[in-house]
matplotlib code that plots the C-alpha trace (Angstrom):
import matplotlib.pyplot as plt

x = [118.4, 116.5, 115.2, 111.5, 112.9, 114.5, 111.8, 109.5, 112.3, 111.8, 108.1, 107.9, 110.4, 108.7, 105.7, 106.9, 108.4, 105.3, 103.8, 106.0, 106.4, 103.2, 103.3, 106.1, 104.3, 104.7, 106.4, 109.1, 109.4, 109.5, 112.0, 114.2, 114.2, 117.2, 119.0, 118.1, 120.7, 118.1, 115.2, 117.1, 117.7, 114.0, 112.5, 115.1, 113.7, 109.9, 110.3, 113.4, 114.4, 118.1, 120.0, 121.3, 117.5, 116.4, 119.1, 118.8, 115.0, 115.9, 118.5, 115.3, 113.4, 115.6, 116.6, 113.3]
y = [-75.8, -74.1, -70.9, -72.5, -74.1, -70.3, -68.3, -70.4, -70.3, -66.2, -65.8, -68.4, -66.1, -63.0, -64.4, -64.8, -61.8, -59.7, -62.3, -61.1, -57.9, -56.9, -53.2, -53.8, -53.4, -55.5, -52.8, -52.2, -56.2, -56.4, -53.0, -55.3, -58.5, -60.3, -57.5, -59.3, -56.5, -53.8, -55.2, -55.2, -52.1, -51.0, -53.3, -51.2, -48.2, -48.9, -51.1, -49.7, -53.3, -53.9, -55.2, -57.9, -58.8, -58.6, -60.4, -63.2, -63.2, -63.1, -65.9, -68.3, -67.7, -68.0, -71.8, -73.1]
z = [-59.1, -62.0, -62.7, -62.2, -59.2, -57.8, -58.5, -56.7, -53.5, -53.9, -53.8, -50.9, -49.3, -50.6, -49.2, -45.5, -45.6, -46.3, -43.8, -40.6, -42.0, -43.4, -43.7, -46.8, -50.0, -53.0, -54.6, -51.9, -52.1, -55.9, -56.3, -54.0, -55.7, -55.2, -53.1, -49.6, -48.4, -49.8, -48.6, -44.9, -45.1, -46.1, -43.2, -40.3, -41.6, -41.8, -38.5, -36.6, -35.7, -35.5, -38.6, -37.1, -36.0, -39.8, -41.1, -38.9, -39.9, -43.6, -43.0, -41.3, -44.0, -46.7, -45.9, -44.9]

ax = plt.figure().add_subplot(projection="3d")
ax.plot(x, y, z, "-o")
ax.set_aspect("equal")
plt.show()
């Protein structure tokens, strides 16, 4: 895969992401970029859903 080729794999992700979780700014998704640990972690706290609820989220929406 290329850089071209990854970054378009991130903002499709990004994209989702704000999609589910729409009260996450593009700041608190850009300030996260790369870390999907960080932006976990910001999601439980604006959402209080369970870690292992986000990360299985991430996970789905990371390999489609």
């Amino acid at each position: 895969m290329n850089r071209d080729q990854a970054e378009g794999k991130w903002k499709e992700f990004n994209a989702k992401v704000k999609q589910h979780w729409g009260d996450l700014t593009d700041d608190e998704v850009k300030k996260a970029e790369g870390n999907i640990d960080e932006l976990s972690a910001k999601i439980q706290q604006r959402y209080g859903e369970s870690k292992e609820e986000v990360s299985r989220k991430l996970e789905e929406y990371k390999n489609h």
